[in-house]
N, C-alpha and C positions, 0 to 999 in steps of 0.2 A: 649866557652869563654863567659865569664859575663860582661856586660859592664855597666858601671852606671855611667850616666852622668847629673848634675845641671842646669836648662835650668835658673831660679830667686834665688834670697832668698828667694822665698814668694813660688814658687813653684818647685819641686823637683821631677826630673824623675830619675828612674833607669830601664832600658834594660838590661835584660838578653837574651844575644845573645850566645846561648852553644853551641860551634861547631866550630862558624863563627864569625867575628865581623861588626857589620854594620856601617857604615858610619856615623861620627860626625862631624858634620863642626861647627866650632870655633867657629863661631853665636849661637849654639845652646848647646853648652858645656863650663864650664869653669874647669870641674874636668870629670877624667878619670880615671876610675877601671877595671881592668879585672880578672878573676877568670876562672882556667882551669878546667870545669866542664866535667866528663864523663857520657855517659849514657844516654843524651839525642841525640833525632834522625835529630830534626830539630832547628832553631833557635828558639829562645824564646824572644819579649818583654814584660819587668815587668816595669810598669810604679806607681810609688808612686807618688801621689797625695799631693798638699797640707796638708790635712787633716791624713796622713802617709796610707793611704790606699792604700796596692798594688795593682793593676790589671796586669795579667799575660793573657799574649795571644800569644799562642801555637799554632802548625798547624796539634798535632792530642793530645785527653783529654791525654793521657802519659803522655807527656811533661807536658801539663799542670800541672796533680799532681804532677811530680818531682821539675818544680819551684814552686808551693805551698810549699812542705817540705823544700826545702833548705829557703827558703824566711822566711819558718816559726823557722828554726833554726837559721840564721841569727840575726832575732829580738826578738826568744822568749828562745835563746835555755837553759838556764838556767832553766826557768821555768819548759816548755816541760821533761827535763833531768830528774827534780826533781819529777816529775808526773808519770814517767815510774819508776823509780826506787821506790817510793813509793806503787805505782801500782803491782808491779813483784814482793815483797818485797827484795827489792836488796839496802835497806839504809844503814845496818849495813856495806857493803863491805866497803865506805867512809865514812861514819859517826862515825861509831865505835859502841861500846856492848852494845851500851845504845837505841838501835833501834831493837836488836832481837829478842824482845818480840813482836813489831811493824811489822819486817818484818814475823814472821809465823802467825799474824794475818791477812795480805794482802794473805798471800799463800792459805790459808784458801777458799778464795773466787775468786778464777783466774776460770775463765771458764775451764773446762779439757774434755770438750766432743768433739764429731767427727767437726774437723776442716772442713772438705767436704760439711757437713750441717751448721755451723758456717757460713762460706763463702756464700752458696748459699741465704742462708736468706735474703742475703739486696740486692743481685741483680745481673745481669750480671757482670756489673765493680764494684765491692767491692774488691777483692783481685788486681785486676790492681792496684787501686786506693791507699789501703794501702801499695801496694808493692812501686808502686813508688815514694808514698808522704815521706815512709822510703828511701828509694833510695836516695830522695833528703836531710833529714837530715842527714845522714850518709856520701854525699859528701861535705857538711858543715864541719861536725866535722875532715874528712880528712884533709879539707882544713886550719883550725886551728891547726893540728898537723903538720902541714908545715907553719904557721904563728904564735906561740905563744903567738906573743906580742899582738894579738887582740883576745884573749880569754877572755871572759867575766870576768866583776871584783869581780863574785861571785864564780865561782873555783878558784880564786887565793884564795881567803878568806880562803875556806871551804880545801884548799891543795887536789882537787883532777881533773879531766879532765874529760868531756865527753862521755857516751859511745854509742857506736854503736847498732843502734834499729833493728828487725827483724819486720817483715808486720805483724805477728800472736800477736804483743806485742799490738797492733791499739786494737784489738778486746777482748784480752783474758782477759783486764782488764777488770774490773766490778763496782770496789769498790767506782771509784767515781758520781755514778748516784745520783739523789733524792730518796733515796729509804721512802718505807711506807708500815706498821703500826707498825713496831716489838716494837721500844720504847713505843709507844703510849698502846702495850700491857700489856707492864712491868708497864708504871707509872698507867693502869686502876686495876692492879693486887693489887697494891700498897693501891690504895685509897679502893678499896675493902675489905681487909686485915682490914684498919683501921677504913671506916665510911661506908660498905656496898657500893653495886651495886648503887643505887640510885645516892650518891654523887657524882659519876664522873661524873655525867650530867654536873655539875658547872664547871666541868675542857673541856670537849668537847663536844658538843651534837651533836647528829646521825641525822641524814636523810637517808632513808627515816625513820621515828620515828621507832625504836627499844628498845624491853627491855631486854636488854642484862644480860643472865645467867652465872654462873660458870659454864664451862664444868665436868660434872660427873670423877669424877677420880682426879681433878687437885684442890690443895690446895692453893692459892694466898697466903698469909701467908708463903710461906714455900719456895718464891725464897729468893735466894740468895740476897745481896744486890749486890752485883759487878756482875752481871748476863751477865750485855750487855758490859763487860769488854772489850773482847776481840774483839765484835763488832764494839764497837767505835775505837779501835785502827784501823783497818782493814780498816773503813770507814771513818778519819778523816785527814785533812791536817799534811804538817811536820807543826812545831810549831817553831815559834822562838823567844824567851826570854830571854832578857839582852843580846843580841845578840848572843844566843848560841842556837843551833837548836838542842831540846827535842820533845821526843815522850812522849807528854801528853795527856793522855785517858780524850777526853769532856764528860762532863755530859751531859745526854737527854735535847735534846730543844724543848718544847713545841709550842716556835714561830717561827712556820714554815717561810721560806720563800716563798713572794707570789709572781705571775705576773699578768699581765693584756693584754689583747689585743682587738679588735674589729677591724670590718669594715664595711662602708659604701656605701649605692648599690650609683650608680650615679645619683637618683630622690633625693637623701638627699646630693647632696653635687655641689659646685658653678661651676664647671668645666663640671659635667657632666661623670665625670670619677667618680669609686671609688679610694675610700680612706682605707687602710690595714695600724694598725696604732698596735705597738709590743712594753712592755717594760716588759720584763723580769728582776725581780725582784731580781737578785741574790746575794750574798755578794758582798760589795765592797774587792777589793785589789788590789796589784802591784804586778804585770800587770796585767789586766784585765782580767778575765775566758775566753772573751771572743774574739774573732780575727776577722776582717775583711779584708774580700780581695774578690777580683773578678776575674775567673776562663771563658775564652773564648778560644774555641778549635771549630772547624768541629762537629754540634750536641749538644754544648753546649757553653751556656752563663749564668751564674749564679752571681749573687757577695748577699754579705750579709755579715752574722756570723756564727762562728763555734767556740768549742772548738779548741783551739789551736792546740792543738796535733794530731787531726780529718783531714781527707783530704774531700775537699766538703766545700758543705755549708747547715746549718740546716732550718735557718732564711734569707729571704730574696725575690728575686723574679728574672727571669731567661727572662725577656724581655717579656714574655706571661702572665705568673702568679706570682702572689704574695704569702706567705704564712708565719705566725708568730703562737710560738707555745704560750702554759701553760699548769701548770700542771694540771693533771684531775687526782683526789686523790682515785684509785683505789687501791686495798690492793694487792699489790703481796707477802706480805710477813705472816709468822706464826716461833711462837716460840714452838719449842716442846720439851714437857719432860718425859726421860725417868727411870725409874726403872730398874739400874742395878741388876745384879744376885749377892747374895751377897756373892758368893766363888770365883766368876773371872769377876772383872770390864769391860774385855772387849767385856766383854757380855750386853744387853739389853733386856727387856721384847719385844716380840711383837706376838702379837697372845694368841694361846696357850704356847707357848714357848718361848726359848732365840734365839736372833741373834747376831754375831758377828759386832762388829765394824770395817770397813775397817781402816787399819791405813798404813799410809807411813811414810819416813824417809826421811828428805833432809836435805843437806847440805847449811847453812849459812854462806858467806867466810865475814869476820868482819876484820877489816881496823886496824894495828899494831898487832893482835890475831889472834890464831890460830882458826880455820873455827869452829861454832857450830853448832849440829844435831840438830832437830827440830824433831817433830812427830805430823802428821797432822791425826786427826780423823775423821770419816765421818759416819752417820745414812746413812739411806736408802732414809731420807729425806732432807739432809742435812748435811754442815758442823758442829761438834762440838764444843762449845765455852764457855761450863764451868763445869766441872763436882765438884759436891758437897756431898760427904759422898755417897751415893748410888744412886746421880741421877745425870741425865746425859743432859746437854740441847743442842738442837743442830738448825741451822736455817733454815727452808725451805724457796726459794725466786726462784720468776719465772726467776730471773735475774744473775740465773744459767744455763738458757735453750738456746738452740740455735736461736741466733738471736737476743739475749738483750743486745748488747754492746750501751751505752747510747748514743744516737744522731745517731748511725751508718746506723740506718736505713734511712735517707735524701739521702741514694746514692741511694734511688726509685724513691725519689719523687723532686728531684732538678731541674731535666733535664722536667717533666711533662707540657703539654701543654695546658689539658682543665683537668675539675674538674671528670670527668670519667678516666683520667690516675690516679687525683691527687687520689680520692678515692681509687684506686684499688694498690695505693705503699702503703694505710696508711693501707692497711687491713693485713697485715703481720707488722706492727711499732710494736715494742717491749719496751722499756725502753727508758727516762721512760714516763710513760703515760700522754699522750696527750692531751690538744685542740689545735688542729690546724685550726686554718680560714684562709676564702682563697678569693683572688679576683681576676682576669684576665680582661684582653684588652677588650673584649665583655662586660663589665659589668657586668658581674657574680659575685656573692659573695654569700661563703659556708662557713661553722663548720663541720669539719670530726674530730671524738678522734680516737687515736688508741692506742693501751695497751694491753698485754697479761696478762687477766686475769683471775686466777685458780677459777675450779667450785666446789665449798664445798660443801659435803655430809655432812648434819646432823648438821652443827655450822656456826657458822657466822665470825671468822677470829679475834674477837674483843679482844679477848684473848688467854693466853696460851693455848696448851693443852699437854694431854697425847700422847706418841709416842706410844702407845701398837694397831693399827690397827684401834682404836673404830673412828680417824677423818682424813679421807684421803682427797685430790683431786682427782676429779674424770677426770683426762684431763683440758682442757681452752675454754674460752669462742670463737669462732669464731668471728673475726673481723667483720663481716657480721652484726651481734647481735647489736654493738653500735650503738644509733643514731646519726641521720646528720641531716644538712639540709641546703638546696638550695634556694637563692632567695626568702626568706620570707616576705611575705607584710610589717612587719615592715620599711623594706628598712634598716636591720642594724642588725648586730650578737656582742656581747660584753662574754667573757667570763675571768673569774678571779678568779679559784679555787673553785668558789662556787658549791653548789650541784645545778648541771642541768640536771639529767636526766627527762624523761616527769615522767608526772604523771600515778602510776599504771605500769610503770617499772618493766617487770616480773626477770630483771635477778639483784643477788646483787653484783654489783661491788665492794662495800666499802662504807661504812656510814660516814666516817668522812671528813669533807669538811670544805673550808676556810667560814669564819663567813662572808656573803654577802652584809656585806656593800660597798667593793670596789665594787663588779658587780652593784649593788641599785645606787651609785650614779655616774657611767660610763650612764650605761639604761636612767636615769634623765636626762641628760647632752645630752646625743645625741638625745631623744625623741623631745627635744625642738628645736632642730638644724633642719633646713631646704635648708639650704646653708652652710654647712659643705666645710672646708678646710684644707688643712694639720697643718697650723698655731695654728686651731682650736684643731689639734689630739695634737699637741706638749704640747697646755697651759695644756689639760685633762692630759696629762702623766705629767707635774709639778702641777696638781690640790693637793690644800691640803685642801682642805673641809673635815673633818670627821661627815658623818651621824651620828654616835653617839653622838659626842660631839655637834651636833644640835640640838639633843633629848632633851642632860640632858643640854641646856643649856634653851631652850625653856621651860622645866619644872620647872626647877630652878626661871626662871622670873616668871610665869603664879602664883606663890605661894609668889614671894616677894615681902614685905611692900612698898608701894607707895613710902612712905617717905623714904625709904634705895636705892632706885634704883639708884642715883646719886652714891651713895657710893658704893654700892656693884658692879657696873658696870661698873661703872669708865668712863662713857658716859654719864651725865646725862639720862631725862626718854624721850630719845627723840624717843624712836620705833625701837631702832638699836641693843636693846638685849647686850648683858655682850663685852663691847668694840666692839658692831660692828659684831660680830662674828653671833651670829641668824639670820642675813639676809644672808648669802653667800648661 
């Protein structure tokens, strides 16, 4: 039994009691719900906070993940719903025809290897965890087919109902990680094509410095322009416009999105304690990507953030340790193209010879139509996603391998006690690639990355290549290989997409990195701080100082006429730079 009861108006408890119902006395309730929940073994309290943040506390982690999923279909389930069925490509079933092309490009990329290695990847309780966290959405969705009238006002809209999720559905999606570099391949192909190698410097520049070649065999001129068509369908949100929900293929975005995070050992900061201060960059929308709630069981106490749809938490800290991610821009990904045979397309170059394309057949069941085939093609390297006259491209990505379901690997490292556990969950982290910094109760504060990433024979990743044998992977990097670091004299670790590998870095992860001003002016900021406070972490995460635009504005002054400074500044010439702004 579910019990939810309103203790203010200002503050708002809800207990889930599944099984049992516990004791409310009229002082402490003015509204009462119950909900006939199966499945769980012990009572459950879920207490929502002011701030709508649930905390669930269970008397073994089960429990626990089953009121996380119902709780999270309770408040998310529309979302969540929309995310699976995008995921599975299962749109067309309620959407209708106009999402089929959308759903075989999600099919395209579902994980389809050994489930047994799948699971074992992220940990002892990973399949508990997604079993139960489905468990609990699916006794939601029961529970609404026996309550109608409180089914979200976005299947009434859309005319259709919720469906029932499977534990294998948590992991097998793929498509919506941070993935990198496949675009950024196409658009270097592009500028090549038309102003040579050189000029894509202006569009992105490498670290560690590299002079990036055409690979031998591959003609940039000669992709396609709809190339990453089917890629972006597979990998982008539903779309809704004039309020009707279309499957529209985005064009490549060059600006990425960024995060930030740092922390502060306890000699830099007024308490004495460290400071672990996270702000992940991500799209805004409604509802937010991202969920918070707090998960206490026998062995575990965690709260923070998660994908919604995730059981766990990614972000956050577990009463001992702390830990906030970003991204660290390693290349998992390559576009490759092949040379079909030109008497039977479903053949490829590779080797000395031709090889066969694996191809499948499924079925799409589309909402008022009768159900359409689909046919899914696959390289040796990857799935297929555009063939053109006699060529064939298809994508290799690590975050087809076992153990890259995005975020899913925090079921290591949530429950972890000191930075030797924390270490030892990130050296299997998979998707997507990582900084993770860390602080604990002791004072301790770390930077551990983790990320699987592939070891290139012969090319550098930057570009397309040929499918005929001449640029493999040779295996992945071992976890082992990234650096860390512990407690460094600075008294402070800040990272923000930027390139931070040491210097003379024998292995190549990826050249392409966020442009280092956000990390330049986080470093500045905390350098000066000596008595550091969380107040202090919150103003840095609303700081809007842009180092560049200090540059050019400082340069701008250093050259303009005396007599124009009033004018052009709009501050008179009092030392405060263009309105003020050259002093921050």
């Amino acid at each position: 039994m579910v019990t939810r009861r309103r203790l203010s108006k200002r503050l708002v408890v809800v207990i889930f009691v599944l099984g049992l119902v516990f004791g409310v006395t009229p002082a402490m309730a003015t509204q009462l719900e119950r909900f006939s929940i199966p499945g769980l073994r012990q009572p459950v309290q879920l207490v929502v906070d002011r701030w709508g943040v649930p905390h669930m506390y269970a008397e073994s982690v089960a429990d626990a993940f089953l009121a996380q999923g119902f709780n999270a279909a309770r408040e998310r389930l529309f979302q969540i719903d929309l995310w699976r069925r995008r995921g599975l490509g299962k749109l067309s079933e309620v959407l209708g025809p106009s999402y089929v092309e959308q759903d075989r490009a999600a099919r395209l990329f579902l994980y389809r290897g050994d489930m047994r290695r799948e699971w074992d990847s992220y940990g002892p309780n990973a399949e508990l965890a997604a079993s139960r966290f489905t468990q609990g959405i699916n006794a939601y969705v029961d529970w609404l087919g026996r309550h109608p009238e409180a089914m979200p006002e976005e299947f009434r809209i859309l005319g259709y109902t919720p469906d029932h999720w499977e534990a294998t559905d948590i992991v097998r999606i793929r498509s919506h990680g941070l993935t990198r570099n496949l675009t950024s391949e196409v658009a270097r192909s592009k500028v090549a094509c038309v102003a040579g190698l050189p000029a894509d410097l202006v569009r992105v520049s490498l670290k560690p410095k590299r002079e990036t070649v055409v690979p031998v065999g591959f003609d940039p001129c000669a992709l396609p322009s709809d190339v990453l068509r089917v890629f972006q369908l597979a990998t982008q949100e539903v779309t809704f416009a004039n309020g009707q929900v279309r499957a529209l293929p985005s064009q490549p975005d060059e600006a990425l999105e960024g995060s930030n995070n740092w922390v502060v050992a306890p000699k830099r900061t007024a308490t004495g304690r460290p400071i672990l201060a996270n702000d992940p960059h991500r799209v805004y929308s409604a509802p937010s990507l991202r969920y918070i709630s707090q998960l206490v069981a026998p062995g575990m106490n965690v709260i923070g953030a998660n994908e919604p749809f995730l059981p766990g938490i990614s972000i956050g800290h577990n009463g001992t340790i702390a830990f906030g991610l970003t991204v660290m821009p390693m290349d998992q990904e390559d576009l490759y193209v092949y040379q079909l045979d030109p008497n039977d397309h479903s053949r490829y170059r590779y080797g000395d010879g031709w090889e066969r394309l694996r191809t499948s057949t499924e079925k799409v069941s589309v909402a008022g139509e009768p159900a359409r085939q689909v046919e899914l093609s696959y390289t040796r390297h990857g799935p297929v996603i555009a063939v053109d006259g006699t060529r064939a491209y298809a994508v290799r990505t690590a975050w087809l391998q076992p153990g890259m379901s995005p975020y899913y690997g925090s079921q290591k490292y949530m429950t972890a006690k000191n930075f030797t556990q924390f270490t030892d969950a990130m050296r299997d982290w998979g998707a997507p690639t990582e900084n993770q910094v860390y602080a604990d109760v002791h004072g301790n504060i770390g930077w551990v990355p983790g990320g699987l990433a592939p070891i290139r024979r012969g090319y550098d990743g930057l570009m397309p290549i040929p499918g005929d044998g001449r640029y493999e992977w040779d295996g992945f990097y071992n976890g082992d290989i990234l650096p860390r670091s512990y407690n460094p004299t600075e008294g402070f670790i800040a990272t923000a997409n930027e390139f931070n590998l040491p210097p003379n870095y024998p292995y190549p992860l990826g050249f392409e990195w966020t442009y280092p001003a956000r990390h330049q002016r986080i470093v500045e900021t905390l350098a000066k701080s000596q008595r550091g406070t969380v107040a202090d972490s919150m103003r840095l995460q609303g700081d809007q100082v842009s180092l560049v635009a200090r540059r050019l504005v400082r340069q701008q002054h250093s050259v303009m006429p005396v007599d124009m400074c009033g004018v052009v500044a709009g501050s008179g010439c009092d030392g405060r730079g263009f309105g003020g702004v050259g002093a921050r």
